[in-house]
C-alpha positions as CSV (number, residue, x, y, z in Angstrom):
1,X,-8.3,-20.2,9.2
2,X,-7.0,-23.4,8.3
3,X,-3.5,-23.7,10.1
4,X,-3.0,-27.6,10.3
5,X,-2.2,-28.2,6.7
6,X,0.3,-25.8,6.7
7,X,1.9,-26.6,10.6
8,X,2.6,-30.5,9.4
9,X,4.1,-29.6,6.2
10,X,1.2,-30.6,4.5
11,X,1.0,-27.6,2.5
12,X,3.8,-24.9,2.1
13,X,3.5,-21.1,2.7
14,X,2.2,-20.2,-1.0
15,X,-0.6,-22.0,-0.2
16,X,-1.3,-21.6,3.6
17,X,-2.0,-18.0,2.3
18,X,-3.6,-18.6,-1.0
19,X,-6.3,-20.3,1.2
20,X,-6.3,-18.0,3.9
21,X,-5.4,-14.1,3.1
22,X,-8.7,-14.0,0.9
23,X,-10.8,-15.1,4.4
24,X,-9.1,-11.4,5.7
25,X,-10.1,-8.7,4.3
26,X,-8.2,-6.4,6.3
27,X,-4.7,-8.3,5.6
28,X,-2.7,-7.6,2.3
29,X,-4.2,-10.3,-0.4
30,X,-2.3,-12.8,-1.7
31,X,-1.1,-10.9,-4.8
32,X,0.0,-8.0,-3.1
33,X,1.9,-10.3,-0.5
34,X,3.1,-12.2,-3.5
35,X,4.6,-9.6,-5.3
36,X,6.3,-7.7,-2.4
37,X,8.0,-10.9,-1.5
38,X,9.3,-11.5,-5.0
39,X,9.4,-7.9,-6.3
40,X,10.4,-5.3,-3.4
41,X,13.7,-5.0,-2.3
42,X,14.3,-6.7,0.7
43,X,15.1,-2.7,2.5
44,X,11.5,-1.1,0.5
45,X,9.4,0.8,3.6
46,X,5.6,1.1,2.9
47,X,3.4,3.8,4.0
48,X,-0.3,2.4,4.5
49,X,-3.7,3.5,4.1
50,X,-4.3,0.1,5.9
51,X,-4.3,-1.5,9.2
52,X,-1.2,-3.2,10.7
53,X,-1.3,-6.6,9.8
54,X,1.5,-6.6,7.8
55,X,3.2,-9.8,9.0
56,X,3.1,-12.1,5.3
57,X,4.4,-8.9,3.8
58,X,8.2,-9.4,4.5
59,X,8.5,-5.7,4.6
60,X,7.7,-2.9,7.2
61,X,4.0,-1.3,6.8
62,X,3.7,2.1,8.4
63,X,-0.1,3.1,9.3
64,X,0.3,6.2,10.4
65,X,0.3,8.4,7.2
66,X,-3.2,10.1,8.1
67,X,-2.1,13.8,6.6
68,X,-4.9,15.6,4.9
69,X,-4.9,18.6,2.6
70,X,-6.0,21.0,6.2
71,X,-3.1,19.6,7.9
72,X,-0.7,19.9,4.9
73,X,-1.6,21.9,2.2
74,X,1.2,21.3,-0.1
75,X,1.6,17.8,-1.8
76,X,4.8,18.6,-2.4
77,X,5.3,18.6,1.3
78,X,3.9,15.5,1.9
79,X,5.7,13.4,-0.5
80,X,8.7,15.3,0.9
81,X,7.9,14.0,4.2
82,X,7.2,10.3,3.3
83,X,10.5,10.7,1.1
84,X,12.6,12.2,3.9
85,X,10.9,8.8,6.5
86,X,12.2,6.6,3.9
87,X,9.0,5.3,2.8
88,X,9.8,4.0,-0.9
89,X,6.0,2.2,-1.5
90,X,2.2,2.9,-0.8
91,X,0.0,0.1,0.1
92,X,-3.9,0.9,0.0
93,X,-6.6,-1.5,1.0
94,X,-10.0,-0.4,0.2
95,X,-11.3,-2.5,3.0
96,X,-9.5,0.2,5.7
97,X,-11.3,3.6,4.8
98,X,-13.6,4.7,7.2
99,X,-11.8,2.1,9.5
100,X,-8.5,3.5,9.7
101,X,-7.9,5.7,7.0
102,X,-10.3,8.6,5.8
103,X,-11.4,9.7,2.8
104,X,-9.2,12.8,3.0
105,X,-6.0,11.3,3.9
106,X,-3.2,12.4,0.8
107,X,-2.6,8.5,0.3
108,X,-6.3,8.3,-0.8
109,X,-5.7,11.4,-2.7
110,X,-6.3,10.9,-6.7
111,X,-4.5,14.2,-7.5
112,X,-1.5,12.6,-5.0
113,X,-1.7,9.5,-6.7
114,X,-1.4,10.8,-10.3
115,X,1.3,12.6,-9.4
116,X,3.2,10.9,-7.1
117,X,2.5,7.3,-7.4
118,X,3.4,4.9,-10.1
119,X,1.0,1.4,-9.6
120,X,2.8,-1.6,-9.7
121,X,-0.1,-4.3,-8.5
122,X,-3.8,-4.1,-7.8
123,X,-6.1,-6.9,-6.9
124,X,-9.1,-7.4,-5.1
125,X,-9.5,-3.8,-3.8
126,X,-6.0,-3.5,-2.6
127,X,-3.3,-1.8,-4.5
128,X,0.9,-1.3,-4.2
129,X,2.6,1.7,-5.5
130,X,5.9,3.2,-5.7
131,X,6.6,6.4,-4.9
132,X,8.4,8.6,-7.7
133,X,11.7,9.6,-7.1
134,X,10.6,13.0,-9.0
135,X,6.6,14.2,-9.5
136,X,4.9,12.6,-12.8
137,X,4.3,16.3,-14.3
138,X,0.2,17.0,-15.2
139,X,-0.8,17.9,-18.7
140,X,-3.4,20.6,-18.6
141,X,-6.2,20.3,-20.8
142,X,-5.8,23.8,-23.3
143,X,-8.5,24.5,-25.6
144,X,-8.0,26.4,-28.6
């Protein structure tokens, strides 16, 4: 990392971590980072399917969403629990699973994200959703 620039006022924060975040994988990019400073209310609570390093996020980053479909069956549930936390936004990096997220986890969930997600940024295998206030309803395919 290239901290001098930035430490003599050489170069402000924008681009201390437009230079750096892409050298950290497991860090929120630059985008993501971007956008939550300039998008997310200043009180937004994110659930992660990521590790900690949440510092350049401005916001709180909770890692410890690991429920799975055995250990809650019920989406409904889930989201329920995550709502009743306060947890208003979902940040997954790609980069974490297998590290500190599985496969199974309900954040990694597709059927969970249709549902209860709504994507607001994705970049660089790292995306940030909102959670719905209410469950997107799922059209069923009916053939006639």
């Amino acid at each position: 990392l290239q901290r001098i620039p930035y430490v003599f006022g050489q170069q402000d924060l924008n681009g201390y971590l437009a230079h750096n975040l892409p050298k950290m994988q497991m860090y929120p990019n630059h985008i993501i980072v971007n956008y939550t400073i300039e998008s997310l209310p200043i009180d937004a609570r994110i659930a992660g399917a990521a590790t900690g390093n949440s510092f350049y996020l401005n916001r709180p980053l909770y890692t410890d969403w690991h429920q799975t479909p055995e250990t809650i069956p019920d989406p409904d549930d889930f989201a329920s629990q995550l709502k009743a936390s306060g947890i208003t936004h979902v940040f997954i990096n790609d980069a974490a699973i297998g590290r500190v997220a599985s496969k199974e986890d309900w954040l990694l969930q597709q059927s969970f994200h249709t549902r209860y997600l709504t994507e607001l940024v994705c970049a660089n295998q790292q995306c940030l959703y909102s959670l719905n206030d209410t469950p997107h309803e799922i059209e069923e395919d009916h053939d006639s």
